[in-house]
N, C-alpha and C positions, 0 to 999 in steps of 0.2 A: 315305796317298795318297787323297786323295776326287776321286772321277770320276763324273760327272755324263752320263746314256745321253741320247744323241742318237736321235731319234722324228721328222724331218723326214719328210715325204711321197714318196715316189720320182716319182710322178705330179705333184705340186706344184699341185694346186688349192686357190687362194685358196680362202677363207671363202664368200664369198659361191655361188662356183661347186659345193664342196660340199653347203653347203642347200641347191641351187636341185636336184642331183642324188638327193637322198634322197629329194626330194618323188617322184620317178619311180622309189624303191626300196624294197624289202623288206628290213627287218637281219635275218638268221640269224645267232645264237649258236649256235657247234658246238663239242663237246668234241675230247680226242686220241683220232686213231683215224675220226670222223666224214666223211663222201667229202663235200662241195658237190656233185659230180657223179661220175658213172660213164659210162666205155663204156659205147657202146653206148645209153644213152636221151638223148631227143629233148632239142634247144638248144632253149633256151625265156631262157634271162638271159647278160646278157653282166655281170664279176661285177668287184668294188673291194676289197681287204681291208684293212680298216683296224685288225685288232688282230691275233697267236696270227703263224701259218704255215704255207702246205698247199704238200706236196709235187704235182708233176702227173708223171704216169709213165705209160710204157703197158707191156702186157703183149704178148712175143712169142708166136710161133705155137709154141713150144718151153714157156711157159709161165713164162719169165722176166722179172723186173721190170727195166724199163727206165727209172731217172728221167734227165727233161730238164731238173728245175733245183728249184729251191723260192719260193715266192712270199714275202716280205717286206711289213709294213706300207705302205702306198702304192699294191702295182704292182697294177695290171690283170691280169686274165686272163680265158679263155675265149674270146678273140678269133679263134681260129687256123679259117681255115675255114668261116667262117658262111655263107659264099656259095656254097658247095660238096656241104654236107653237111649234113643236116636232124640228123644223129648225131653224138654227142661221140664222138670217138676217142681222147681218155687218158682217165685217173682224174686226180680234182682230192681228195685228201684229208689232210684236217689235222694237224699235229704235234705240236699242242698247242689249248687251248682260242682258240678263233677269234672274231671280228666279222667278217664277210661284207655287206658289199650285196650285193643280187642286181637286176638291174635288165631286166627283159624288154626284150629283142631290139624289138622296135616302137617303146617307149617310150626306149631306148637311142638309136634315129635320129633322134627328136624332140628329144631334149636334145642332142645332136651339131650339130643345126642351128639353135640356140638359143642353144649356147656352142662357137662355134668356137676359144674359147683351150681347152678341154679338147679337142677335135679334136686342134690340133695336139699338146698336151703327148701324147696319147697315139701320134700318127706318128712323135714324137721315140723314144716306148718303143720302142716297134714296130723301130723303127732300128736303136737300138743293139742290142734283140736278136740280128738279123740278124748287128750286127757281133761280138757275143760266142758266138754259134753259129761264127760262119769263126774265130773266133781259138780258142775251145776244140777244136774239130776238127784245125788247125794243130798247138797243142798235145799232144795226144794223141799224134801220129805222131813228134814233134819231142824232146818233153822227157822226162825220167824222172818220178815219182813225184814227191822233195821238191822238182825243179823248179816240177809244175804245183800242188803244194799252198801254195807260196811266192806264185803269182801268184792264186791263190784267197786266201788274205790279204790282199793288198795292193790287190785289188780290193774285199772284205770292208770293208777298211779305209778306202778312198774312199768308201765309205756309213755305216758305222757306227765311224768310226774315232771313237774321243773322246780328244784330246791333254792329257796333262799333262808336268810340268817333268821326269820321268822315263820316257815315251817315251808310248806310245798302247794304247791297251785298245780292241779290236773289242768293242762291247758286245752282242753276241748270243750265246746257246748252241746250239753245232752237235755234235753226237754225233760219232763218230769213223765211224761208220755211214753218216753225213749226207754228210759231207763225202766219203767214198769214192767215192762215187753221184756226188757233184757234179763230179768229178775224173778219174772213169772208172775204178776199181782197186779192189781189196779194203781191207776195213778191218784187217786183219791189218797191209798195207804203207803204209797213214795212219797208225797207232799205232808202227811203225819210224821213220819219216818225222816226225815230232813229234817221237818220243825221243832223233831225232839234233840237230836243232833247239833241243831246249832244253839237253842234254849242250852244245851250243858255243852256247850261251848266247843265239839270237835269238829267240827265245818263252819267255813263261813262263803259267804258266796264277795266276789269280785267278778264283776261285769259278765256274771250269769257263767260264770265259772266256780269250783270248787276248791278252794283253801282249805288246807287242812295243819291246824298248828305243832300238831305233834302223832306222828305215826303210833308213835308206841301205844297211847294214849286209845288210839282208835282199832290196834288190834287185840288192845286188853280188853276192848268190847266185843270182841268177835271172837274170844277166846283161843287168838294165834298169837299171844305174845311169847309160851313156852317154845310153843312147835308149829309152822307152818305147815300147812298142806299146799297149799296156794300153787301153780304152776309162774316158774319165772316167764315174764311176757318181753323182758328188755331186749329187743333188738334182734331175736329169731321167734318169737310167738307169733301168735296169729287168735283175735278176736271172734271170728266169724266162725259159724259151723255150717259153713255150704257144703 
């Protein structure tokens, strides 16, 4: 079975509107483990990642980490806030080795009013976040465990789904750890929640990726086979709720 990773842009800027953006950016290469930013010090870039993955989370008053989502090739972040607060209020740090633009806040307004098509592609991010906040929030109160890891696939799959004549490969690696956080629950009851999943045969794992043989099959378990709620993610969503 040869499958072939899908690398579309989530933000979706043309060629041209990307160089016209670099010219107003800094590339930082960061390894796993590496922050973009921290709590706590001053907003100075509003930032593009175009390779690797950084989780954004904050920390409670309790001393507990809290992630709000993980950023994927494409999306935007650091936006939350600028007009509010001189201070970042999560952690922006990497999963893996990264490419980062960082693009100073000043220089960010100027290319905004230069390229109004990246304006809006990022109001359209901006949106759906909003709407994947009200629907994960929904979820949590609503569904069990292999319910909300089922609708984390099949939105997974809206972006990174790659289809062959034997069902569809999510071509990204997500930790069992990862995906807990994304979901709201321990990684103990994701590793249950998988193992019941692939025992009745609607996932299987390839090279610590997710296969999935039949779509239908796995939103008839998540009770979206009549009617989706689901937000479409193909090619202008965005994962992340920074």
């Amino acid at each position: 079975m040869k499958i072939k990773g899908n690398t579309q842009s989530l933000i979706n800027l043309d060629k041209e509107c990307l160089n016209r953006i670099k010219t107003y950016s800094n590339m930082h290469f960061l390894g796993k483990g590496d922050f973009v930013f921290q709590a706590g010090t001053i907003k100075k870039h509003f930032y593009l990642l175009l390779k690797g993955r950084v989780k954004l989370y904050r920390v409670s008053s309790a001393g507990k980490e809290v992630t709000q989502w993980f950023c994927f090739p494409g999306e935007a972040f650091g936006l939350s806030e600028l007009q509010t607060t001189v201070h970042q209020t999560i952690y922006a740090q990497c999963c893996e080795k990264s490419e980062v633009l960082a693009i100073p806040l000043n220089k960010f307004s100027l290319f905004i009013q230069q390229s109004p098509d990246a304006a809006l592609k990022i109001i359209e991010q901006l949106s759906m976040r909003l709407k994947i906040t009200g629907d994960t929030l929904l979820n949590f109160t609503s569904d069990d465990v292999k319910t909300r890891l089922i609708k984390l696939l099949i939105r997974l799959n809206m972006r990174f789904g790659v289809k062959s004549r034997e069902g569809v490969l999510i071509d990204i690696v997500l930790t069992h750890k990862e995906i807990a956080d994304m979901i709201g629950t321990c990684r103990q009851s994701v590793t249950t929640a998988l193992g019941e999943l692939k025992v009745s045969g609607n996932i299987n794992i390839i090279n610590h990726q997710f296969f999935i043989p039949s779509l239908s099959n796995l939103e008839k378990l998540a009770g979206l086979d009549k009617k989706s709620t689901l937000p479409n993610l193909d090619n202008e969503a965005d994962l992340c709720t920074s």
